[in-house]
C-alpha positions in Angstrom: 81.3 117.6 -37.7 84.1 119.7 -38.6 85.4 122.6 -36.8 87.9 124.8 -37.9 89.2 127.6 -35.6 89.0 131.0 -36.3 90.3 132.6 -33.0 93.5 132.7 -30.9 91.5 130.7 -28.2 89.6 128.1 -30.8 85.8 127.2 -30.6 86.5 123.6 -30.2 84.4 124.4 -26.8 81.7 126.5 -28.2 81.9 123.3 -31.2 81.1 121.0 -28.4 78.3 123.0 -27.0 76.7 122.9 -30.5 77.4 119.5 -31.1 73.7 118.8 -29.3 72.3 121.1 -32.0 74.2 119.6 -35.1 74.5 122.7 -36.4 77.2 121.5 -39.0 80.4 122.6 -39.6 81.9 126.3 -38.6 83.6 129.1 -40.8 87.0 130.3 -39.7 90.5 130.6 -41.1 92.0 131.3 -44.4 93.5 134.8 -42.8 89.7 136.5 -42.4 88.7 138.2 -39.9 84.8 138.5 -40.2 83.5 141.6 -38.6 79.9 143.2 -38.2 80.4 146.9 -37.8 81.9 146.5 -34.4 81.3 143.1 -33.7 83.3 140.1 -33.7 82.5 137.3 -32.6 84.5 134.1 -32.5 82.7 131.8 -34.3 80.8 131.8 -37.6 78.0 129.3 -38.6 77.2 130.3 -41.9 76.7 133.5 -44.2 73.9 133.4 -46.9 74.8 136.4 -49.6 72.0 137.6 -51.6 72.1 139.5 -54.7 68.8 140.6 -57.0 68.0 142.8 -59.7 64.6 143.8 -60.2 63.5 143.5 -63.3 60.0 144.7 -64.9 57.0 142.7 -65.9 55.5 144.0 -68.5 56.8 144.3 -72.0 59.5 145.9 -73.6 59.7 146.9 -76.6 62.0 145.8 -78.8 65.4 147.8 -79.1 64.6 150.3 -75.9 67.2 150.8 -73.2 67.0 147.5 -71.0 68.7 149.3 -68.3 65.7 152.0 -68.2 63.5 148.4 -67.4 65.8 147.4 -64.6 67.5 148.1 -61.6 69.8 146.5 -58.9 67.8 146.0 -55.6 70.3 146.7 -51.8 72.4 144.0 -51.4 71.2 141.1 -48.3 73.6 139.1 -46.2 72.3 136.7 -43.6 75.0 136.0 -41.0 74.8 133.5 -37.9 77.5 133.7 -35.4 77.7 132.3 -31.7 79.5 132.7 -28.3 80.4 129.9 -25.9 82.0 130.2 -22.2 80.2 133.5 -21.4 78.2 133.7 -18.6 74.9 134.8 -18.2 76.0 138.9 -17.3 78.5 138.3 -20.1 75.4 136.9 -22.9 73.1 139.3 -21.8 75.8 142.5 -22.6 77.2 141.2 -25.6 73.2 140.4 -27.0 72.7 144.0 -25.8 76.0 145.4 -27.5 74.0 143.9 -31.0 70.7 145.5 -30.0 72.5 148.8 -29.6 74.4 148.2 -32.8 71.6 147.6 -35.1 69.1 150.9 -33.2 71.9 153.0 -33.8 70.6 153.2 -37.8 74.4 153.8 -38.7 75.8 152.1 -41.7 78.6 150.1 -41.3 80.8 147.6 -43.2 80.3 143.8 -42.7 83.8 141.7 -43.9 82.5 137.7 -44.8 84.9 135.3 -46.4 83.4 135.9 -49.8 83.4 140.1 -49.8 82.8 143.3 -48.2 80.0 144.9 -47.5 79.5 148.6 -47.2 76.8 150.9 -45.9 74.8 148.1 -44.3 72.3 148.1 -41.6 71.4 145.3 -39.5 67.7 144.6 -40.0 66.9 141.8 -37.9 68.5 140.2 -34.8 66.9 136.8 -33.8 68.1 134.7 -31.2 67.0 130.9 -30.4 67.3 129.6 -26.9 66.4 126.2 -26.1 67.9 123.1 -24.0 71.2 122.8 -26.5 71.6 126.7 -26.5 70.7 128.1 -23.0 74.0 128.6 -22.1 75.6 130.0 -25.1 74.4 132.8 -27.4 73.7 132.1 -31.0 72.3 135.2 -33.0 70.7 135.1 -36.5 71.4 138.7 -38.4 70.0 139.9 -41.4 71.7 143.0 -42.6 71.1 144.7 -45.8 72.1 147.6 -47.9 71.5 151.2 -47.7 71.7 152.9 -50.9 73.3 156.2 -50.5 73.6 158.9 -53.7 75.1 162.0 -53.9 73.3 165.0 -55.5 74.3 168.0 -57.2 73.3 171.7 -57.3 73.3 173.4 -60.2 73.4 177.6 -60.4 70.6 178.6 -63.2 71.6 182.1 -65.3 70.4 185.1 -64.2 67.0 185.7 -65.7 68.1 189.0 -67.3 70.1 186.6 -69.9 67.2 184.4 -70.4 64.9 184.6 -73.4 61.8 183.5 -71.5 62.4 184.0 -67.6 59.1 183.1 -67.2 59.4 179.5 -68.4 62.9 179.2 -67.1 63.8 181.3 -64.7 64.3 179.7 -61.4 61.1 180.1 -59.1 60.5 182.8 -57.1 59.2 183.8 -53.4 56.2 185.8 -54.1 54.3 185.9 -50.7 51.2 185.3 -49.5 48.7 186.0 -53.0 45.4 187.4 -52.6 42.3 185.4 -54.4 39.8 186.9 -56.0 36.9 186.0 -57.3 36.9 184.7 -61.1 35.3 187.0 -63.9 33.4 185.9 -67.4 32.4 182.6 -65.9 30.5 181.3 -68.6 26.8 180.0 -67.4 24.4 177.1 -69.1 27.0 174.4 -68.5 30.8 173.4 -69.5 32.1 174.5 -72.5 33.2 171.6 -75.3 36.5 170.3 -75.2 38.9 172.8 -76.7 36.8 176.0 -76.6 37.6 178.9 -74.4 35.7 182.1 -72.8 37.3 183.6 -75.8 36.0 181.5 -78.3 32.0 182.6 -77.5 30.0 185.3 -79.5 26.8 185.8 -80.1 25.3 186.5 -83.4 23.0 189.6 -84.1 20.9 189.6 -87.1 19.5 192.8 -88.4 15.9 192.9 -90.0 16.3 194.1 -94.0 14.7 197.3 -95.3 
């Protein structure tokens, strides 16, 4: 197993303490320095990015705007990072500090060796503690994307320079409206499709001489 350190200290330590777990071989160098909002811890075991776009499932018809059939879903990073030679007071505030960090609800960047994240919220914080980890602290994260628009207001013309303010105009407070009960209610059942109160007469014929 390889380990290649990513701190001023090393993890050749927190490697060791792994070792049991064969966990594989650590993230570090090439002049990154991986954060989680606030967070950095000294080692990382591995960073699974996730890009999708959802696309629709029914048919399109040929020659229509794709992009009108398509959009990008929030981006997903799944990060797993570890401390070694804390002890237990030390584990239990750092695991708190990530707790803290993800009920906040305040987006954050996330810097990985592959890109940077922005506006990302830490949706799940899983930790594993068993014979090869009780006395380290090895935290699964999933983070994921907020996806955060900016609207626009825009001032309508005076309905004095509108040719139908009552189509157009923008709407207006009126108050509280009285009901009242509804008049030339037609009786004898519904009306056909397309006829009105208006469109009902009654026909008067007139004996001859």
């Amino acid at each position: 197993m390889s380990i290649i350190d990513s701190s001023a200290g090393g993890i050749a330590s927190l490697g060791i303490a792994f070792a049991a777990n064969a966990v594989g071989s650590f993230l570090g160098g090439g002049g990154v320095i991986r954060k989680i909002g606030t967070i950095q811890a000294p080692c990382t075991i591995f960073e699974h990015h996730d890009d999708h776009l959802q696309i629709t499932d029914h048919p399109v018809e040929l020659g229509a705007q794709i992009s009108d059939h398509a959009y990008k879903l929030p981006k997903r990073v799944d990060i797993e990072i570890g401390w070694d030679k804390l002890d237990i007071q030390a584990r239990s505030m750092t695991y708190e500090q990530i707790i803290k960090l993800q009920e906040s609800v305040t987006p954050m960047s996330i810097v990985t060796g592959k890109r940077i994240y922005k506006n990302m919220l830490i949706e799940s914080v899983g930790v594993v503690t068993d014979a090869d980890s009780e006395n380290i602290l090895r935290v699964h994260l999933g983070c994921r994307e907020v996806i955060i628009v900016q609207t626009q207001i825009t001032n309508m013309a005076p309905a004095a320079n509108q040719a139908n303010p009552q189509a157009t105009a923008a709407p207006q407070n009126s108050g509280t409206v009285q009901t009242a009960p509804a008049t030339n209610v037609p009786t004898g059942g519904a009306l056909p499709v397309g006829t009105s109160n208006s469109d009902i007469y009654v026909k008067v014929s007139f004996p001859g001489p």
